[in-house]
C-alpha positions in Angstrom: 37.6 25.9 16.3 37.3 27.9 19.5 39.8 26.8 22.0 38.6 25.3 25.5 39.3 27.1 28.1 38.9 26.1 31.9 37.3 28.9 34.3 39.0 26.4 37.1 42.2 27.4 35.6 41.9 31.1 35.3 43.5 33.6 37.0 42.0 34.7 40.0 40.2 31.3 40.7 42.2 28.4 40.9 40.6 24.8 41.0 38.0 24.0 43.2 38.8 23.3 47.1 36.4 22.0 49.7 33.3 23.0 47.9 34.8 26.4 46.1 37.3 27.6 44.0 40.8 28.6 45.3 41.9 32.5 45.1 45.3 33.6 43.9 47.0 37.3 43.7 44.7 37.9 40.8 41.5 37.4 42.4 39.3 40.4 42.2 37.3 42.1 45.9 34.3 40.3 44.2 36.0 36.9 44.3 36.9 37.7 47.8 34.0 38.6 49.2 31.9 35.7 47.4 34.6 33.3 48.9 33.9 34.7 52.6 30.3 34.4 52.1 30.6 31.0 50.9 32.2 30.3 54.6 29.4 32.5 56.4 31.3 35.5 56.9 28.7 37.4 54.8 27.9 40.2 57.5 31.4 41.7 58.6 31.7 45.3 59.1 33.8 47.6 56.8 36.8 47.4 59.1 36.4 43.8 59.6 35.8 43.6 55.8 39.1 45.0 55.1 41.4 43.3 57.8 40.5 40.4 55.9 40.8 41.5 52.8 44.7 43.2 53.5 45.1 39.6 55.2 44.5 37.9 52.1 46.8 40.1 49.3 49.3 39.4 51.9 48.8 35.9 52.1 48.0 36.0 48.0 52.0 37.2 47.7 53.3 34.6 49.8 50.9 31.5 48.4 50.2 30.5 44.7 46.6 29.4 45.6 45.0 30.4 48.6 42.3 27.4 49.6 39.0 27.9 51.5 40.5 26.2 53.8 43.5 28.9 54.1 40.9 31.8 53.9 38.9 30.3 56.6 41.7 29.7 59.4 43.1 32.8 58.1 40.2 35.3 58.1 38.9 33.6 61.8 42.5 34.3 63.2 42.1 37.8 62.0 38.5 38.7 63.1 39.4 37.0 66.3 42.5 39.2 67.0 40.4 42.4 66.1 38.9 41.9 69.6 41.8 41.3 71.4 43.8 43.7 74.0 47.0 43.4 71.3 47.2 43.6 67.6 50.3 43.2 65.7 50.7 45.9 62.9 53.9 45.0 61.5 56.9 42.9 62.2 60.6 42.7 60.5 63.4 40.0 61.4 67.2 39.7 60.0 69.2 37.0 61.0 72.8 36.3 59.8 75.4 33.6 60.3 77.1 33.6 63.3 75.4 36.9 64.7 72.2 36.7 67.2 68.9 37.3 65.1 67.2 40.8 65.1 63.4 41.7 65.0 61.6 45.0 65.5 57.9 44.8 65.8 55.0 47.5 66.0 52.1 46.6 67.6 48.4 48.0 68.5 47.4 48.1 72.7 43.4 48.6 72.3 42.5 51.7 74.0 46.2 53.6 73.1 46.1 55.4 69.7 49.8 55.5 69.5 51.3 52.6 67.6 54.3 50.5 70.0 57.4 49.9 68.7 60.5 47.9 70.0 63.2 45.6 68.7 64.7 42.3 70.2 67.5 40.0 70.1 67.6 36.4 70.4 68.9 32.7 69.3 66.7 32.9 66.4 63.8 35.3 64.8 60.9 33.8 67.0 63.0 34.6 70.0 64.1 38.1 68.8 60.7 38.9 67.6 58.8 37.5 71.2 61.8 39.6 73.1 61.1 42.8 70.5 57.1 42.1 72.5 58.3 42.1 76.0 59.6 44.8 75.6 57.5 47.2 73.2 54.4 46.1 75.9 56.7 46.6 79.3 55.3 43.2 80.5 57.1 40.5 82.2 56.3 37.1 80.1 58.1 33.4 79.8 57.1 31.5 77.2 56.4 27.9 78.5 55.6 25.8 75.5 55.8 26.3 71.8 54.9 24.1 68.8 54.0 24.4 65.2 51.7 22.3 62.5 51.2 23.3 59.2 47.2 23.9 58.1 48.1 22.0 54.4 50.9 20.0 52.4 53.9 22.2 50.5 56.0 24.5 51.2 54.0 27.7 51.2 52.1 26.3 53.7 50.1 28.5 56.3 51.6 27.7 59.8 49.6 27.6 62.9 51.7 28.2 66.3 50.5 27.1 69.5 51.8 28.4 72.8 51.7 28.3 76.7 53.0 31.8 78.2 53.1 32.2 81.8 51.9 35.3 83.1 52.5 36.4 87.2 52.8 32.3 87.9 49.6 31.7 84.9 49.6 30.1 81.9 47.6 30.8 79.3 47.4 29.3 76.1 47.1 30.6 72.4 47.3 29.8 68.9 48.1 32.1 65.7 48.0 31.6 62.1 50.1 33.2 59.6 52.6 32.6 56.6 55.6 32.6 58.3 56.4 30.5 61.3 57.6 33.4 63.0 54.5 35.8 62.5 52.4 32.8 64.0 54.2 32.3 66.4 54.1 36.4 67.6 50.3 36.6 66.8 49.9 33.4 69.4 51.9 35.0 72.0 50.0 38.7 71.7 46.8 36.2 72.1 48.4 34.7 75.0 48.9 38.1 76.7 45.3 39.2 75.4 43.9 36.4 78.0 46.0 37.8 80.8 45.2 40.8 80.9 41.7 40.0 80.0 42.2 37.4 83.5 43.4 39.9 85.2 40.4 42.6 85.2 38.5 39.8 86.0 40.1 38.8 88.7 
């Protein structure tokens, strides 16, 4: 007798979600890129095409399944933040007991080839990480409001940070998504300054 076994379950494509099968780290480009298509994003350009994709083995790492519903608010965070004035490239943090944390980030300014690079200190690693910002961009920034929901139930869920920076007596308001609270909270913030300076060269 020839075992049963459940395509639902295999690796790669977990059990269905909002009308499609999950991804995990096993998933193959070609689950990938049927899973975008099956939320419309079926025209993307190559490097579009492969923000998203680095995005997801990232997210793959941190999540056992990845829903449609994580792609989705994941892949639309990235695509939007493609067309913003900052990018985040890479972030680390360290925090230890009794000592202030640490974070270094390295971010992209559109129009300046060379990558920016500063590190921060704070009462935690949202606070090191959004000082490590400040000062990598030379911009003066106070963040006015922060909060954070989580897109799904568990642990591993993606977090989506919302927040209110004022700018030269502005506020503007972003949100970023991410797997860490800290990441979405920096990718909101870069957002935040994106509309700025986007408010300022049309001002």
């Amino acid at each position: 007798m020839t075992p049963h076994t459940d395509p639902q379950r295999a690796p790669g494509l977990a059990r269905p979600t909002r009308g499609g099968r999950a991804l995990d780290r096993a998933s193959t480009r070609e689950d990938f890129d049927d899973a975008l298509a099956r939320l419309g994003h079926d025209r993307l350009s190559v490097l579009e095409a492969e923000n998203a994709w680095d995005a997801f083995r990232e997210l793959a790492e941190a999540k056992a399944q990845v829903t449609m519903g994580d792609l989705e608010a994941l892949v639309d965070d990235r695509l939007r933040a493609i067309a913003e004035q900052y990018q985040l490239l890479r972030m680390a943090t360290r925090t230890r007991t009794g000592e202030p944390a640490w974070a270094q980030v390295e971010l992209l300014e559109r129009g300046i080839e060379m990558p920016l690079m500063a590190e921060g200190h704070g009462d935690g690693p949202i606070d090191a990480a959004l000082r490590a910002v400040v000062a990598a961009l030379a911009i003066e920034a106070r963040l006015v409001a922060f909060s954070v929901e989580a897109l799904s139930t568990g642990a591993d869920a993606l977090a989506e940070a919302h927040v209110t920076v004022d700018v030269g007596g502005r506020h503007h308001t972003a949100e970023g998504v991410a797997p860490s609270l800290t990441e979405a909270g920096v990718r909101a913030f870069l957002r935040a300054l994106s509309h700025a300076r986007r408010a300022e060269r049309h001002a």
